[in-house]
N, C-alpha and C positions, 0 to 999 in steps of 0.2 A: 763806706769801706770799713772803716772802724767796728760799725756796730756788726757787720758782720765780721770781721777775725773777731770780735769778743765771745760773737757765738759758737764760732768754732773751736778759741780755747776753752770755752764754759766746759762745750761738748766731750773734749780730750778731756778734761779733770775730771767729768762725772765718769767717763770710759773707765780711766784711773782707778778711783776711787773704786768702783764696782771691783775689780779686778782684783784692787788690794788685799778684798774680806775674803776672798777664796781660795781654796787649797788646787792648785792645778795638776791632775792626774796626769804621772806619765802614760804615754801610750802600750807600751811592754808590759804594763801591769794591768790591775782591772778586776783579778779576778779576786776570789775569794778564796782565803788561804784551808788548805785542808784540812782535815779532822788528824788528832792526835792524840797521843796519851802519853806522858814524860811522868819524868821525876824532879824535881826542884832540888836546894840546896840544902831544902829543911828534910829532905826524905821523905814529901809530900806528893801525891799524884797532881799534874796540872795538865789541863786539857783543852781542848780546843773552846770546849763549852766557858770556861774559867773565865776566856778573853772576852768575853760579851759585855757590852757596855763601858765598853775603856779603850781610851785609843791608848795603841802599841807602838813604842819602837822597838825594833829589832835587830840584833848584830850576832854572828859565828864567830866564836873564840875557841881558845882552849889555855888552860895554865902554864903548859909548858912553852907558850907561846916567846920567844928568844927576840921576836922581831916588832909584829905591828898589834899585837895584840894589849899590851899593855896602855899605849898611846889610844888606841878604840876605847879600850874601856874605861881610861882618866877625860874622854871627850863626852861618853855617854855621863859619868860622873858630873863632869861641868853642866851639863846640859840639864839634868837634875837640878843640881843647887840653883841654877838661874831659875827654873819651873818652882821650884819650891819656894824661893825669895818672891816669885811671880803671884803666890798662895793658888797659883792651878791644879787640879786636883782629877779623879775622874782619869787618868791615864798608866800606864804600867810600859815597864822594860821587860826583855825578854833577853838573853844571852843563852844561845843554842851552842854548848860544846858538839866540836868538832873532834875529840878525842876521849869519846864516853867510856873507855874501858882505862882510862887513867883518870879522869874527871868525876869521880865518886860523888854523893852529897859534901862529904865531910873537907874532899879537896878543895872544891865550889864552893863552901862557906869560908873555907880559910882565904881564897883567892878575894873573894867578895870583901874581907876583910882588910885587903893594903888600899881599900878604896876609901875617900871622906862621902860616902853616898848618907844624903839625908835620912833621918830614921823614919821618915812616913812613905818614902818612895818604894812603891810596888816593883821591885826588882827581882824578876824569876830567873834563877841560873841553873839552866838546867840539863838532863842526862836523861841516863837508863834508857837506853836505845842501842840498839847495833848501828857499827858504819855503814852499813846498806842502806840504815833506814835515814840517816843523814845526811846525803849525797844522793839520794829520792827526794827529803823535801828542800834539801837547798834549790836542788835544780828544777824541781816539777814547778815548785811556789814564788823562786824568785833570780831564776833561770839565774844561777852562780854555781862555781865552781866548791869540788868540796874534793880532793886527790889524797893519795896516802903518802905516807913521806917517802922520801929517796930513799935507795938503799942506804944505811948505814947514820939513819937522821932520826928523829924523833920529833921535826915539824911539820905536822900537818900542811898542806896547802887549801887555801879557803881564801873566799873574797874578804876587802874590807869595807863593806858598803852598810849603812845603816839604813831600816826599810822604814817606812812609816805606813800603820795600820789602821784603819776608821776603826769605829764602835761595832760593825757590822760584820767585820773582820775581810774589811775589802782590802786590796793592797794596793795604794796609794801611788807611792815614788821613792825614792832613794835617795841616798845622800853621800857623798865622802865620808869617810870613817876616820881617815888620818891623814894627814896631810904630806900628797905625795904627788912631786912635779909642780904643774902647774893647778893641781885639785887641792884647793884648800879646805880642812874640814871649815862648814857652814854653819857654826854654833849657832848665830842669829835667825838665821832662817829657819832651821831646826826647830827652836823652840820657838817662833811665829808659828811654823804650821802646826804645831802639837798644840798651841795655844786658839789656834782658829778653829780648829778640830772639835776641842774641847767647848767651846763657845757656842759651835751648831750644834751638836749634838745634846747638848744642854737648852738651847732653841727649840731642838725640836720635840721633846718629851714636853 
């Protein structure tokens, strides 16, 4: 009797353990994110092509954001400085404004500015697009909301979910962005997966 449940706990920990080195795809995603053409915060073109061979995270903001935007973007921050203390390398952010006809380059660098973001972290904050075309790929690529403000508002409405992207530009899974109810942002988890990410794909070249 012993030497069998030994072999059955053996068997749970190896299960475990396999389970632990993988990143687990939600089922809503899957696909691969579409082709694009932006602007960044340097007044530089960045592209779909740009993202190759870097896993992404990704979040919609905008500066004038009054409410949860700011908390987003000091968690993407955190989550930075723990990667960089981490020395993992080989991955980039992306922060998609949601309000491109006030979000210039020069606003987006100022914005990127009240942030303590590492000086080696690949940080894209970017524009130059119509709200058509932002409310197309929020929704085509990672089925969220992107609406125009109420009358008489100036905030945006936009999810606060953080997406996580392979090197392939496949789209992974999600995350909490700020911590709301009973969804705590998931700083630890966050950087495991970006960190396991980074591991295979570095494996596999």
């Amino acid at each position: 009797m012993k030497k069998w449940l030994i072999a059955v706990l053996a068997a749970l920990m190896f299960l475990t353990a396999c389970s632990a080195g993988a990143v687990e795809p939600m089922s809503r995603y899957g696909d691969e994110i579409q082709d694009f053409e932006v602007t960044n915060q340097n007044d530089e073109t960045f592209t779909r092509e740009d993202m190759e061979g870097k896993v992404w995270l990704l979040s919609f903001i905008f500066t004038n954001c009054a409410t949860v935007c700011p908390p987003m973007s000091q968690n993407m921050t955190s989550v930075a400085q723990e990667l960089e203390e981490k020395g993992i390398e080989d991955y980039g952010i992306m922060s998609f404004s949601v309000d491109p006809e006030v979000d210039t380059p020069a606003v987006l660098t100022e914005y990127a500015g009240w942030y303590d973001i590492p000086e080696n972290t690949d940080w894209q904050f970017l524009t130059g697009y119509d709200y058509s075309f932002i409310r197309g790929f929020a929704e085509d690529n990672f089925k969220t909301i992107v609406a125009p403000p109420p009358k008489g508002s100036n905030q945006v409405t936009h999810g606060t979910a953080f997406y996580l992207i392979d090197e392939k530009g496949i789209i992974i899974k999600d995350y909490a962005g700020v911590d709301s109810g009973d969804n705590k942002f998931p700083q630890a988890e966050v950087v495991s997966d970006v960190e396991k990410l980074v591991e295979q794909k570095n494996e596999e070249e």
